[in-house]
N, C-alpha and C positions, 0 to 999 in steps of 0.2 A: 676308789672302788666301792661297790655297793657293800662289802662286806666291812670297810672300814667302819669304826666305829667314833662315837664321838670321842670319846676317848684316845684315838688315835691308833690302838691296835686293830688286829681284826678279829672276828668273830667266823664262825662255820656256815653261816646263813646271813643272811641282811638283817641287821636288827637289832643281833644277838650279842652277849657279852664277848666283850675280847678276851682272846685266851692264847697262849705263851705258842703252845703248838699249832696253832692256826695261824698263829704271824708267821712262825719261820716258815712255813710250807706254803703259803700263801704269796707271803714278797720271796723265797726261794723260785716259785714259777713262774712269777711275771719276771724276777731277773730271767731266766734262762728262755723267754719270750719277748725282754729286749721293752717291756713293760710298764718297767715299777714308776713310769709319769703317770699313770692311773690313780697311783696313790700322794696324800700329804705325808710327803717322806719326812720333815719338821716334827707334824704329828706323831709319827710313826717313832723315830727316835727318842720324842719325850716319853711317849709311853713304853717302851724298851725300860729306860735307863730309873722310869721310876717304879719299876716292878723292882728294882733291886733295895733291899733292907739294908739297914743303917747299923741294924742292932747283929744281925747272923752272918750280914755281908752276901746270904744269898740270895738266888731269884724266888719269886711267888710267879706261879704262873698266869693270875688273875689280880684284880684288884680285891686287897681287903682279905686277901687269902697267905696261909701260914707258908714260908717257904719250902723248896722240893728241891731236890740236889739234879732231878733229870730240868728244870727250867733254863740251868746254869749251860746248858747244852744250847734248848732251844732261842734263850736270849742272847747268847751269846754270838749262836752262830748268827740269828738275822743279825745283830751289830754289824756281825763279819761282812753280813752280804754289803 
């Protein structure tokens, strides 16, 4: 998708940083549109699994950003999907 990012998340526009609430709702639509081949689902899981911290054990919703107890929702659930 044009929203993916190099990183492998997505972003809100084409272009844009990836961010925690834009993957889920983003690969939540294209699932429930039968979809998600539009995206590097590969990518997509790497960048998932490495928003998660080593050190707090929670999610950051962005790269390079402090963790948030609401990411552990949105990471988690795209995992789900």
């Amino acid at each position: 998708g044009k929203c993916q990012t190099y990183e492998g998340g997505l972003g809100g526009v084409p272009y844009s940083e990836a961010h925690g609430g834009y993957a889920f709702c983003g690969l939540a639509a294209l699932q429930l549109i039968n979809r998600t081949d539009v995206l590097d689902m590969e990518a997509m899981r790497g960048w998932l699994v490495r928003r998660q911290t080593g050190y707090e054990g929670g999610f950051a919703g962005r790269t390079n950003k402090l963790v948030d107890g609401c990411y552990s929702f949105w990471q988690g659930g795209a995992m789900a999907i």
